[in-house]
C-alpha positions in Angstrom: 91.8 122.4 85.8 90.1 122.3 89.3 86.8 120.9 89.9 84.6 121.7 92.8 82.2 118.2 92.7 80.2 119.9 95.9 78.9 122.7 93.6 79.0 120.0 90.0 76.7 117.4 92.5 74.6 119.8 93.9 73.4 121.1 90.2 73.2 117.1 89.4 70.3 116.8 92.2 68.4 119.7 91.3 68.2 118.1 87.9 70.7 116.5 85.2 72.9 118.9 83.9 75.1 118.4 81.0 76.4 121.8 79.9 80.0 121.4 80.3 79.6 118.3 77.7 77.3 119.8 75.1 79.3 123.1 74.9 82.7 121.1 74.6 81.3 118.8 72.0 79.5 121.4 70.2 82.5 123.3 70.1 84.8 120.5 68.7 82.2 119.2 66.1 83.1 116.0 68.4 80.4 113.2 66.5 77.6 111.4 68.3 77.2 108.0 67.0 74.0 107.4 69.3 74.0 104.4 71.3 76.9 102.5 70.0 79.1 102.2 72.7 82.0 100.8 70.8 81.5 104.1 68.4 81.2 106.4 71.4 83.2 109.5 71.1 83.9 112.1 74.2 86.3 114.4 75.3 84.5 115.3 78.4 81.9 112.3 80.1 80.5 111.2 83.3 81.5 108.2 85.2 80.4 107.0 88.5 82.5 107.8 91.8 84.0 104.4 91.6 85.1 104.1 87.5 86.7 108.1 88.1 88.1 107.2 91.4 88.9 103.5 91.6 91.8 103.8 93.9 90.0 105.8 96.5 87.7 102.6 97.5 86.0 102.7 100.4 83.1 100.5 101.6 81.4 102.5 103.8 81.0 105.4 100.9 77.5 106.1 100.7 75.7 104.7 98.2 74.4 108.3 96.2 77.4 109.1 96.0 78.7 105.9 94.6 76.2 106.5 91.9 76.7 110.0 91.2 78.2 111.3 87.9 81.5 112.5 88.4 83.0 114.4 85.2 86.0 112.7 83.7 88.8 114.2 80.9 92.0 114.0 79.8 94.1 114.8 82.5 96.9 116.6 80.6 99.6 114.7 82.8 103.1 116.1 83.6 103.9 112.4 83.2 101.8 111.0 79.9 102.9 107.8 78.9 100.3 108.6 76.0 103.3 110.3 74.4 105.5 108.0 75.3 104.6 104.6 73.3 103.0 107.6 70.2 105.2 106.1 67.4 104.6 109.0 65.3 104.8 112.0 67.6 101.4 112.4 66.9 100.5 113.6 70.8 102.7 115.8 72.6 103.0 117.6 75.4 103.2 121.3 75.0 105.7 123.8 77.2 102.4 125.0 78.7 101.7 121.5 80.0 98.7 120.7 77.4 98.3 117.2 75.9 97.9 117.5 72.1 96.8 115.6 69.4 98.0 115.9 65.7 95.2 114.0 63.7 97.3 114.5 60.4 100.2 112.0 61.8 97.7 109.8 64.3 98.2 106.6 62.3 95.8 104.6 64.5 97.4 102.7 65.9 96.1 103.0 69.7 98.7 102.8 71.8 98.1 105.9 73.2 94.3 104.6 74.5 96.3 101.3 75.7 98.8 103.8 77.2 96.2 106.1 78.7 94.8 104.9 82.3 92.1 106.8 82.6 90.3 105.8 79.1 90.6 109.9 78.0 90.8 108.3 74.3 88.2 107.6 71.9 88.6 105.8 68.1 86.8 107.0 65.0 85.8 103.9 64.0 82.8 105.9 62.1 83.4 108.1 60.0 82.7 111.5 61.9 82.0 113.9 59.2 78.4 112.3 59.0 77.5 112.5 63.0 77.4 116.4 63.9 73.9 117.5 63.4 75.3 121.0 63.5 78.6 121.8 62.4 80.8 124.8 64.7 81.9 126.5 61.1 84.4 128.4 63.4 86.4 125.0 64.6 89.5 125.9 63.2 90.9 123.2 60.0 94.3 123.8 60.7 97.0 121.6 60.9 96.2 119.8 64.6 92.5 120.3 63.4 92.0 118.2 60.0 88.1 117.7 58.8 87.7 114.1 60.9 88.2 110.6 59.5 88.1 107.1 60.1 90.9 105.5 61.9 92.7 108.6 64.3 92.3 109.0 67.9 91.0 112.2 69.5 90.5 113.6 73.0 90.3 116.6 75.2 92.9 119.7 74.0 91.6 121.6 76.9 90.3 124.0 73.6 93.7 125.0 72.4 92.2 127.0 69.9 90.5 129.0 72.5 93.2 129.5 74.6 95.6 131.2 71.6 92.5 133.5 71.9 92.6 134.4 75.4 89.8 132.7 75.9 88.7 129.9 78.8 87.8 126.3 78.1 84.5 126.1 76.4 83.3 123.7 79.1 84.7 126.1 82.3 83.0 129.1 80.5 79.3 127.0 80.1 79.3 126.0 83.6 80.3 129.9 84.6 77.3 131.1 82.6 75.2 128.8 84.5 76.1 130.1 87.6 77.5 127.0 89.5 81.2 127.9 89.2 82.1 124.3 89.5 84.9 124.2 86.8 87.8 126.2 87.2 91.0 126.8 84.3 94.1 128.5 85.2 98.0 128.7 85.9 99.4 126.5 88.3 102.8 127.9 88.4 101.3 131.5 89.5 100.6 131.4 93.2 98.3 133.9 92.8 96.0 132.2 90.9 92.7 131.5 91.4 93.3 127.8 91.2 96.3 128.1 93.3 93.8 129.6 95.9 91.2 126.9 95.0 93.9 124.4 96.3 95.5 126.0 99.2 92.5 126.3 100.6 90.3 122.9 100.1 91.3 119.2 100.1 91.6 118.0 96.2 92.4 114.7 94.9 93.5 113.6 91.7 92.4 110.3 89.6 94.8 107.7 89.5 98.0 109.9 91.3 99.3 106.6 92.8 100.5 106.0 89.2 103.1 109.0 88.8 101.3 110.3 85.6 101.1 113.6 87.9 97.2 114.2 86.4 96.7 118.1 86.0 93.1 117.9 87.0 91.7 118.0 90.5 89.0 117.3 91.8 87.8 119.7 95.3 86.2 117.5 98.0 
């Protein structure tokens, strides 16, 4: 995924726009416990420039931009040592490069969110069924995709579901309906892609890279 945070920051000053996070939670049933922010749950949030980009400190920043909502996800590494400490093979990393979840064999333990550097994890410590106000009836209830319950961990799947579809990312395809263009899904092994473009031909950075997790989201500067 490649995001353009000129275009993301520009729509942020001509008023707050969340459309990328309501269309991914709405599509994942993901709950909202309201203001508890040990019961939070998100696949896709904002953080200021320095929680998303910690390593890239720099005094002199200017402060609006230090304060500016940056949009943070799992970053489906090449590298995830999420997977590595799972003790039940509950998160995997697909062929295709996504970071999955299997909440049938997620036994809670969270040492993938101790793992995970960039706090992509959330814990049901509600229980979830009760917090959608509208349910997506089309979230699929397969195996990866059990009704919710206390006690697993969940994050961003980069909508699987969608992409066996040949669908885009629900949040890439809210942000193109919009207009602003600022989130982009594609194939990085096929140069001719239109992320491959995105790259080639402005600066990006990537959160934490310093860490050799090789994070598969960047951001356009």
């Amino acid at each position: 995924m490649v995001i353009d945070m000129s275009k993301c920051l520009e729509q942020q000053e001509k008023g707050k726009c969340k459309q990328c996070m309501d269309a991914c939670h709405r599509e994942h049933n993901v709950p909202n416990f309201g203001e508890n922010i040990k019961e939070e749950m998100k696949w896709i949030w904002q953080e200021s420039y320095e929680h998303v980009f910690p390593s890239q400190h720099n005094e002199f920043i200017a402060e609006e931009v230090k304060e500016k909502p940056f949009i943070a996800l799992c970053n489906h590494c090449e590298n995830p040592p999420c997977c590595r400490v799972c003790p039940t093979q509950s998160t995997w990393r697909r062929e295709d490069g996504v970071v999955m979840m299997d909440l049938h064999r997620c036994i809670g333990c969270r040492f993938c969110m101790a793992a995970c550097p960039f706090g992509s994890r959330s814990f049901n410590w509600g229980d979830p069924r009760k917090a959608p106000k509208e349910l997506n009836p089309d979230f699929p209830t397969n195996m990866n995709y059990p009704t919710r319950s206390k006690g697993v961990v969940e994050k961003c799947n980069f909508c699987d579901e969608r992409l066996g579809v040949g669908k885009i990312p629900a949040c890439v395809e809210a942000c193109q309906n919009i207009k602003v263009h600022a989130l982009h899904f594609g194939d990085l092994n096929d140069p001719g892609s239109e992320i491959r473009k995105l790259l080639q031909s402005r600066y990006s950075v990537r959160r934490k890279a310093e860490l050799g997790t090789e994070p598969k989201v960047y951001y356009l500067i």
